[in-house]
C-alpha positions in Angstrom: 0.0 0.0 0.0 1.5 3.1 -1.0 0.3 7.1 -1.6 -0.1 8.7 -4.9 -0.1 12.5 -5.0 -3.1 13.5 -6.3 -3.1 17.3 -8.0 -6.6 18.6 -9.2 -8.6 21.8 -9.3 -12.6 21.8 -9.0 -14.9 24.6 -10.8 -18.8 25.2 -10.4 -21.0 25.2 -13.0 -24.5 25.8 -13.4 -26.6 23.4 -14.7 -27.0 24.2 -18.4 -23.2 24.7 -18.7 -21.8 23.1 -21.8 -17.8 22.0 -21.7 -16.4 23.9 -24.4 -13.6 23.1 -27.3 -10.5 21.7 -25.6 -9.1 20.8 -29.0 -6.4 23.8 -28.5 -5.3 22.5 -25.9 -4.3 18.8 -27.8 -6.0 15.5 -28.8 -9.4 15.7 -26.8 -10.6 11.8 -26.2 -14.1 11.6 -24.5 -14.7 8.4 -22.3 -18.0 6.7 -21.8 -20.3 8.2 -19.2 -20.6 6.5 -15.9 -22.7 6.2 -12.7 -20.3 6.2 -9.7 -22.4 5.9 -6.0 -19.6 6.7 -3.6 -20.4 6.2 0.3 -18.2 8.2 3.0 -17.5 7.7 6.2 -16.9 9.8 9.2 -17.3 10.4 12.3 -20.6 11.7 14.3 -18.7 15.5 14.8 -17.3 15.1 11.2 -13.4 15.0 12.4 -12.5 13.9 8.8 -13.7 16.3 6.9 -13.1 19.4 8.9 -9.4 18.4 8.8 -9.6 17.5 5.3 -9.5 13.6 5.4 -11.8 11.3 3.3 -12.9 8.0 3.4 -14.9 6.2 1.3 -16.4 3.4 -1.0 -17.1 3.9 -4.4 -19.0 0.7 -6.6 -17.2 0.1 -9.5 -14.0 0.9 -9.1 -11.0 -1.8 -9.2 -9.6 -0.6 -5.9 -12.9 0.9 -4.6 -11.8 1.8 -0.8 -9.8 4.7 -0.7 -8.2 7.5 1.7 -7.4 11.1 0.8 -5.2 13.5 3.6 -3.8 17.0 3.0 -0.5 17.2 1.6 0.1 20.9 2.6 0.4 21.7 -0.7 -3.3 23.4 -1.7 -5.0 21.7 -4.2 -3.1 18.3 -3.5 -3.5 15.2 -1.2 -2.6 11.8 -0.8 -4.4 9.0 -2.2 -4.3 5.9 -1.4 -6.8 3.0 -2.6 -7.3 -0.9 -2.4 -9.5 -3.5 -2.7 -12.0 -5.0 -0.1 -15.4 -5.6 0.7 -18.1 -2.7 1.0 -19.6 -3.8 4.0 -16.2 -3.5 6.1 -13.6 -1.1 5.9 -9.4 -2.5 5.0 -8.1 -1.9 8.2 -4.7 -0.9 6.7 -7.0 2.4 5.4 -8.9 2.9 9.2 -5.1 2.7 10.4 -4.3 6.1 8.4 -7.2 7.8 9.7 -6.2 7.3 13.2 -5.0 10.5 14.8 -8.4 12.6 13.0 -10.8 9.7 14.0 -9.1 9.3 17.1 -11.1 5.9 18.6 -14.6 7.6 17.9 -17.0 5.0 15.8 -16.7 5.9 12.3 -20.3 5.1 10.7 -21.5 6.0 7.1 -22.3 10.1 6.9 -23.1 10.3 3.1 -24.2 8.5 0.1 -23.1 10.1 -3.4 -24.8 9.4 -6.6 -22.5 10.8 -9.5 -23.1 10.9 -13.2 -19.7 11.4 -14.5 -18.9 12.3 -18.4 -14.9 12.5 -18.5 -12.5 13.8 -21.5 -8.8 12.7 -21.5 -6.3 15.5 -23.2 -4.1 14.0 -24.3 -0.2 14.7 -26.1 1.0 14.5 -29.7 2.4 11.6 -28.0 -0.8 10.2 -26.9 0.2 10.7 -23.4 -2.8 11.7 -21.3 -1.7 15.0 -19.5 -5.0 15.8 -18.2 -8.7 14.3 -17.4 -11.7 16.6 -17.1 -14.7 15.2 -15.2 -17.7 16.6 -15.3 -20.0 15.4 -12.8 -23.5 15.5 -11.9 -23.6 14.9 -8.2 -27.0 14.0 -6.5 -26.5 13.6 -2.4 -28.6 10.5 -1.1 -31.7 12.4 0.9 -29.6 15.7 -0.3 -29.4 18.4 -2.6 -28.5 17.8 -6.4 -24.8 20.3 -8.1 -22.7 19.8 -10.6 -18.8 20.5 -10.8 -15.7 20.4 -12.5 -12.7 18.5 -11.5 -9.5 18.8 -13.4 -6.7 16.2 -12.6 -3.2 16.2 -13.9 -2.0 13.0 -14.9 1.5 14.3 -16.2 3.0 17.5 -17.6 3.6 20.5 -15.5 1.0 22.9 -14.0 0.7 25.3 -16.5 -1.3 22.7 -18.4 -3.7 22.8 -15.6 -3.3 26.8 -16.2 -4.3 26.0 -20.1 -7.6 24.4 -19.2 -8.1 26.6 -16.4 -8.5 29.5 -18.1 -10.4 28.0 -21.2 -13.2 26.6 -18.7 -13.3 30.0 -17.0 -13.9 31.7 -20.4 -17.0 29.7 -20.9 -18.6 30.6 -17.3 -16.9 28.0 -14.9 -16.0 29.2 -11.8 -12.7 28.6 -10.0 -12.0 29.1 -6.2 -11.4 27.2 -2.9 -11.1 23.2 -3.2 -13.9 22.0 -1.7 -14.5 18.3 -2.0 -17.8 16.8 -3.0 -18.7 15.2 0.4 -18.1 18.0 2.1 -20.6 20.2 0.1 -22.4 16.9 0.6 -22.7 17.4 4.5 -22.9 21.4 4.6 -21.8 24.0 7.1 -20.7 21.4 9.7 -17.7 19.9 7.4 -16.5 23.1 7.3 -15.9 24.1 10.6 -13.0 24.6 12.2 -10.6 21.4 13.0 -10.5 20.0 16.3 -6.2 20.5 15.7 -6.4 24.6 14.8 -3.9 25.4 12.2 -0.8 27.5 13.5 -2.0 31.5 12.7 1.0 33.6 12.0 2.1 35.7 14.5 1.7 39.1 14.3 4.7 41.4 15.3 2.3 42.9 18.2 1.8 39.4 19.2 1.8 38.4 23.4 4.3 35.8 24.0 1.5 33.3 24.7 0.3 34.2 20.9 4.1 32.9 19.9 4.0 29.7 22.4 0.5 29.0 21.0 2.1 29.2 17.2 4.9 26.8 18.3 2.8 24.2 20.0 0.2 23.7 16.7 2.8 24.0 14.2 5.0 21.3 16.3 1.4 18.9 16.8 0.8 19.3 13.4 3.8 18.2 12.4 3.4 15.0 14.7 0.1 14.1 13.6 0.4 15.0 9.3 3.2 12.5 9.3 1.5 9.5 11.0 0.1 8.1 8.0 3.0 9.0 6.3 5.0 6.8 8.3 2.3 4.0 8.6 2.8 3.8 4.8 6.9 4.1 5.1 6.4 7.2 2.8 9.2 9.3 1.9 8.6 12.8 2.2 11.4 14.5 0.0 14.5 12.6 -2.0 16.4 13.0 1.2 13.6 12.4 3.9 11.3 10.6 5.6 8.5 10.1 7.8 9.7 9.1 10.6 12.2 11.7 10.6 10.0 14.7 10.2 7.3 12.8 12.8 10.6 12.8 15.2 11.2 15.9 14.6 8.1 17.1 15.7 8.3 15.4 18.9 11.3 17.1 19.5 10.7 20.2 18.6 7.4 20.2 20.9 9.1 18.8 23.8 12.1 21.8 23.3 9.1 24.2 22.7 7.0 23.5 26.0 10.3 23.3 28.0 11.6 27.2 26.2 8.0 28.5 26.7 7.6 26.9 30.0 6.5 30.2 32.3 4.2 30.6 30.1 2.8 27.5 30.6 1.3 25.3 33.5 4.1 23.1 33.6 2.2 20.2 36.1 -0.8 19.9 33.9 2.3 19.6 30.6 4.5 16.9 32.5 2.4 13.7 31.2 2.2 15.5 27.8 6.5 15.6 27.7 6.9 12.2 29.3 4.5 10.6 26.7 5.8 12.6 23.9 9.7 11.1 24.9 8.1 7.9 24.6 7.1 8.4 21.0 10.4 9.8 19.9 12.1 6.8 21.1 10.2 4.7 19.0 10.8 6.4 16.4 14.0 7.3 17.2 15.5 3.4 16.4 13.8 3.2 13.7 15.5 7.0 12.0 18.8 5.9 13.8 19.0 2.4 11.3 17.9 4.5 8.5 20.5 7.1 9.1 23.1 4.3 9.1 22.1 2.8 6.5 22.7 5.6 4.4 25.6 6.4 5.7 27.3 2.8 5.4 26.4 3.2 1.6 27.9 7.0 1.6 31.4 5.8 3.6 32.0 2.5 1.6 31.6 4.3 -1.6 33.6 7.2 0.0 37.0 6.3 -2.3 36.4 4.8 -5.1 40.3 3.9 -6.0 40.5 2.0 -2.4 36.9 -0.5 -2.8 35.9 -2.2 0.6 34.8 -5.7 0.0 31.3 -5.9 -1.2 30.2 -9.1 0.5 31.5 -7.6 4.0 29.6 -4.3 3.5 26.8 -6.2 2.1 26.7 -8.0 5.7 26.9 -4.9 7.2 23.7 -3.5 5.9 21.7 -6.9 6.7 22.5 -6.4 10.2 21.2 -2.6 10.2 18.1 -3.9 7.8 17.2 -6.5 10.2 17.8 -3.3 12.9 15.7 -1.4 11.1 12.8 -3.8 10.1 12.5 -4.6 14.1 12.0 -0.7 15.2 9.7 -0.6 13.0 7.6 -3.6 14.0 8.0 -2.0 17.4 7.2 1.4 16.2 3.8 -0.1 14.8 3.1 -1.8 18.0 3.2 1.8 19.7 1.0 3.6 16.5 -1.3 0.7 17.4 -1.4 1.1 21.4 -4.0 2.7 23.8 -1.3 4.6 25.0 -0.4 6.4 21.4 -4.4 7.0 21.5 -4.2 9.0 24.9 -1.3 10.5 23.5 -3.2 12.0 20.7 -5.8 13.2 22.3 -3.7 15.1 24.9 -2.1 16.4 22.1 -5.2 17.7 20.4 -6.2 19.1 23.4 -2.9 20.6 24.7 -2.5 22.2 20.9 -6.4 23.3 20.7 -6.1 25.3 24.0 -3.1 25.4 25.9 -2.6 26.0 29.7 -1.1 29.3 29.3 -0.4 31.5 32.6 -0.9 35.5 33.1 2.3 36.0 32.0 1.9 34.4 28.5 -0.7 37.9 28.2 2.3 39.9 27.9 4.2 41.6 24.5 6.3 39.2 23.1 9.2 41.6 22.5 9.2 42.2 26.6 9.3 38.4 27.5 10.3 36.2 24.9 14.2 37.3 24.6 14.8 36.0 28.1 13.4 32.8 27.2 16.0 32.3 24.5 18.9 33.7 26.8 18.6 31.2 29.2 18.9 28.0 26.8 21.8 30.2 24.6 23.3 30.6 28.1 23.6 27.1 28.4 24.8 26.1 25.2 27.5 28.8 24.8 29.0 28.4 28.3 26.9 25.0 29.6 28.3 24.9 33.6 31.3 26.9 32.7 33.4 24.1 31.3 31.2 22.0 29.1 29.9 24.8 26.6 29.9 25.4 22.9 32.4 28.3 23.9 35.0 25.6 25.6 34.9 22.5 22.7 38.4 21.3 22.4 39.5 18.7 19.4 40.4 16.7 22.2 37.0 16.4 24.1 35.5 13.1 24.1 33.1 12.2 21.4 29.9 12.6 24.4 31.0 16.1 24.8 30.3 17.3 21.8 27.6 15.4 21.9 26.1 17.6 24.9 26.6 20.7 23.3 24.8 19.6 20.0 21.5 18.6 22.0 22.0 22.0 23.8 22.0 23.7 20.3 18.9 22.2 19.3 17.3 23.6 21.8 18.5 26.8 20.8 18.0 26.5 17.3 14.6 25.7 18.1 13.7 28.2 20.2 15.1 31.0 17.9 12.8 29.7 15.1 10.0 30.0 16.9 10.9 33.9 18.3 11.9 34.8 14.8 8.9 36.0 13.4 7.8 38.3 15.7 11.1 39.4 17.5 12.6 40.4 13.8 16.4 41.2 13.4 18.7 39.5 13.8 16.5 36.4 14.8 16.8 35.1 11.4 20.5 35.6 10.9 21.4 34.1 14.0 18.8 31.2 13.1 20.5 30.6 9.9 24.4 30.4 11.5 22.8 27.8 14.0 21.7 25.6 11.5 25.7 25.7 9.8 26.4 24.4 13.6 23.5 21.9 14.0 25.2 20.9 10.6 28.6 20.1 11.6 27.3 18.7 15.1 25.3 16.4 13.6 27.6 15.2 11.0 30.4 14.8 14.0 27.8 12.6 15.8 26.8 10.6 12.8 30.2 9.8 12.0 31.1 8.9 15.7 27.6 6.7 16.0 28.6 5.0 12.8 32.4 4.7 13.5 31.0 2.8 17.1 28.5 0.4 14.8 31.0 -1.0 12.2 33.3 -2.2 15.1 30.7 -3.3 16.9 28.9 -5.6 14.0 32.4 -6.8 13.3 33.1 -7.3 16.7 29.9 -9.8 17.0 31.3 -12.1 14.7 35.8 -12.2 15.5 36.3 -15.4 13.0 35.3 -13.1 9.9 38.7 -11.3 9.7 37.6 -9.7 6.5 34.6 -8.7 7.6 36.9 -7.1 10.6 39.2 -5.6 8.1 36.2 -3.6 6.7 34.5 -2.4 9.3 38.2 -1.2 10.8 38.3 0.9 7.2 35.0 2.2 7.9 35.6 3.1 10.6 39.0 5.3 10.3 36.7 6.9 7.8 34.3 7.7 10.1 37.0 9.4 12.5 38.6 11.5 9.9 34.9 13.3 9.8 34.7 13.3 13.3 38.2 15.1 12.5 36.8 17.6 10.1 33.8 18.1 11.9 35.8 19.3 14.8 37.8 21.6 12.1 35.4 23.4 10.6 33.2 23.7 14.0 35.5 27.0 15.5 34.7 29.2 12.4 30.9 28.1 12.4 30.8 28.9 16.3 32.6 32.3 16.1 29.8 33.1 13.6 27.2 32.4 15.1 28.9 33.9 18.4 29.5 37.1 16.7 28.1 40.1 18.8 25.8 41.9 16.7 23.3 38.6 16.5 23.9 37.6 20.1 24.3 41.1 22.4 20.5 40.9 23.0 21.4 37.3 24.9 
């Protein structure tokens, strides 16, 4: 089961609108008309559909179940579709609608009766770049509208642009994506989400205004990438699911510890405990993908010295097998009570946050003491274990220590940023060169560790030995540059005119 990426735009018409000539636009096939009767299911409040999420059965199609969720791109979502009976929903599909449905029963809400007359546009090639449905919708016990829908099957968007503005010549009308079963069930699929989308923050803004901002855009984050990772979707060439849902966890957890005074920290505790809990599921399960990369990045690291293939080749079966069982674990945990509790704590922690009397104050008055104290920390730490005091020579957890501090930091100035203005952003942007090189030091001293230690599980494979021991010096010689480059990073992002204000 995977997700497709599904890009359309929808346009009302009235009812005696006629499609006009699309034959400037290339080879115009029309398909056979078709009666589609499409049932959708939500919740009694109608969680799906206020947060954009669709599920449904539609007779006649091959793979007739199918889930839709925002992509946070407008006018895309995810698809995804199989096969299964109409009188009992794939529980592979109820799984990605977890953190919206969120245990509540999840019983029909409406039925669908579409008349659908579609066009394929089609290349000199014959490829099909775009289909144009145009459907009569009738709403079981409902009212009766007809729309529109324009999907691109290949090309780039300005062929969507094309038909877009021949269809608004004739009388269509363009505007927000609204999907049919939520005109289907009226006002009350509108209405706000129970999660609240993060607002921006005005300049004026209190400091709780800013907290508040931090705490949705960090759930959010959380919540938009569970499916993601149910499906062990990536999320960019270089990314995945379980890293950005890690992230998030992270990021909140940093957030409610930066914002805590303005915050009731007793009634937050179970929120950070449970939230640790997460990220360490998901935590081995990133941790085997980032080695895994980075076995494949080191051993092809010199191309006139090779490594032997079948040692590396062992290598990576030990950190697939790794990875395989975090994962199983991690889909123990997505499947738990306790991940449900978590959610809902979550939903309600990011819907209206504890905040005290001082989180009614400006912003600009409050919030740059709340990123001194955690820069405090990771410049100077206790006086000897700072960013300001690194030494080539430290030990490996040292740095280490001052690279979790910087997160926090890092994190912390992203979410000030908006509102507090220069030099927020500079100093955010020399952070990241130092998260950079922090990381990649910790990467190469994790993955120096692991080699040895595979190798060291099996001491009758000498030439398994002798490459993990080559590995493994080129592991340290990045921990070597790392450590070089890190003094010129840090007196950057040291410099007094971002960091007098601390």
């Amino acid at each position: 089961m995977s997700a497709a990426v599904e890009e359309e735009r929808k346009y009302e018409v009235p009812t005696g609108f006629s499609v006009p000539d699309l034959a400037s636009l290339g080879q115009v096939v029309a398909r056979r008309p078709k009666t589609l009767r499409a049932t959708y299911y939500d919740t009694a409040d109608l969680r799906l559909a206020r947060a954009g999420v669709s599920l449904r059965h539609r007779q006649g199609d091959a793979e007739p179940w199918t889930v839709k969720l925002p992509s946070g791109i407008p006018g895309t979502r995810h698809e995804i579709s199989q096969p299964g009976r109409p009188t009992a929903i794939p529980a592979d599909l109820l799984d990605l609608v977890t953190v919206w449905r969120r245990g509540a029963p999840i019983p029909p809400a409406a039925v669908l009766r579409t008349v659908r007359r579609a066009y394929e546009i089609r290349a000199d090639s014959g490829e099909v770049l775009v289909e144009l449905a145009d459907d009569e919708v009738s709403v079981v016990n409902g009212p009766t509208f007809r729309e529109l829908e324009v999907e691109r099957i290949a090309g780039d968007a300005a062929v969507l642009d094309a038909v877009e503005a021949v269809l608004v010549a004739a009388g269509a009308r363009g505007g927000t994506f609204v999907p049919k079963h939520v005109r289907a069930l009226g006002p009350a699929a509108s209405a706000p989400p129970d999660l609240p989308p993060p607002e921006r923050v005005r300049r004026r803004a209190t400091a709780g205004e800013v907290a508040l901002a931090a705490i949705r855009t960090d759930a959010a984050r959380i919540l938009n990438h569970d499916p993601l990772v149910r499906l062990r979707s990536p999320v960019g060439e270089d990314d995945t699911a379980v890293h950005q849902m890690r992230v998030g966890c992270r990021r909140l957890r940093s957030d409610l510890r930066t914002f805590g005074v303005l915050l009731d920290r007793p009634r937050l505790a179970e929120l950070r405990e449970e939230l640790s809990w997460l990220a360490d599921l998901l935590g081995a399960a990133r941790d085997a993908e980032v080695l895994r990369a980075r076995l494949r990045a080191t051993a092809a690291l010199d191309p006139l010295a090779p490594l032997d293939s079948a040692s590396v080749a062992r290598v990576d079966a030990e950190l697939a097998a790794r990875h395989e069982d975090a994962l199983v674990a991690l889909d123990k945990g997505l499947a738990s009570d306790r991940y449900l509790s978590l959610v809902d704590l979550l939903v309600a922690t990011a819907a209206a946050p504890p905040l005290t009397a001082l989180a009614r104050a400006p912003a600009v008055e409050v919030l740059p003491r709340l990123v001194g104290k955690p820069w405090r920390r990771f410049a100077y730490g206790d006086g000897t274990d700072g960013a300001d005091d690194l030494s080539p020579t430290d030990p490996d957890a040292a740095w280490h220590g001052v690279r979790i501090r910087g997160k926090r930091v890092r994190y912390a100035v992203d979410a000030v940023a908006p509102v507090l203005g220069r030099p927020f952003p500079a100093l955010a942007a020399a952070l990241a060169t130092v998260q950079d090189i922090l990381g990649e030091h910790q990467d190469a001293a994790v993955a120096a560790g692991t080699w040895l230690g595979i190798a060291q599980s099996d001491p009758d494979d000498h030439l398994l030995a002798v490459t993990a021991g080559r590995l493994c010096e080129r592991e340290r010689a990045a921990v070597r540059a790392a450590r070089a480059a890190f003094p010129a990073a840090w007196r950057a992002a040291s410099r007094p005119k971002l960091t007098a204000w601390l």
